[in-house]
C-alpha positions as CSV (number, residue, x, y, z in Angstrom):
1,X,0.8,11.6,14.5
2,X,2.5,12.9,17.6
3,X,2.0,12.2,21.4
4,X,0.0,15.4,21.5
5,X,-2.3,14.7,19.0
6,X,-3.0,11.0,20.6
7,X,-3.0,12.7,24.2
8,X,-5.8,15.2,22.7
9,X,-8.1,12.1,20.6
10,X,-8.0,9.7,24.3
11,X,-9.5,13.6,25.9
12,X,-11.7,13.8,23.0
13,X,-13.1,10.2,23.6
14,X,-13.1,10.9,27.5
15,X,-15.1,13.5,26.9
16,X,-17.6,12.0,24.6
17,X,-17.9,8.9,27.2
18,X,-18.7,11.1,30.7
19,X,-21.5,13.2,28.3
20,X,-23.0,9.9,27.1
21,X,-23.3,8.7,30.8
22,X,-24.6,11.6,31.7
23,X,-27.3,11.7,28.9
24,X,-27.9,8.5,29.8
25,X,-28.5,8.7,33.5
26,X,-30.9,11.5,33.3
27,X,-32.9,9.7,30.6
28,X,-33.5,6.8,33.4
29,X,-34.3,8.8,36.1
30,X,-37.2,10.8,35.6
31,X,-36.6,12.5,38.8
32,X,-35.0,16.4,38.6
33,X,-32.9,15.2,41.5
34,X,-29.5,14.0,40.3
35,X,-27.6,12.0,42.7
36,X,-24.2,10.3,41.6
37,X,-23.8,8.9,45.0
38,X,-26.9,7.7,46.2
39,X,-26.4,3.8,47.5
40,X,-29.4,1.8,47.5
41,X,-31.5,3.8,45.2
42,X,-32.2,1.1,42.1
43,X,-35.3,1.4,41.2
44,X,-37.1,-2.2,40.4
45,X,-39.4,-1.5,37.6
C-alpha cells in the first residue's frame, strides 16, 4: 500500500476514536450541557 493509503486508514481510525469519545461522554452526562473544558466537574456517584 502507499503512504496515501496509510495516511488515509491513521484519519479513518482518528476519526472513529474522537466519535467514540464523543458517544461516550454524552452517554455519562445526562445533562444537555456539554462542556469539554469544565475543571472540577466529576461527578461522584
Amino acid at each position: 500500500m502507499d503512504w496515501w493509503g496509510w495516511v488515509i486508514l491513521a484519519l479513518v481510525i482518528i476519526a472513529a476514536l474522537v466519535v467514540l469519545a464523543v458517544v461516550i461522554q454524552r452517554k455519562r452526562r445526562r445533562g444537555g450541557v456539554i462542556g469539554l473544558s469544565e475543571p472540577g466537574r466529576s461527578d461522584a456517584g
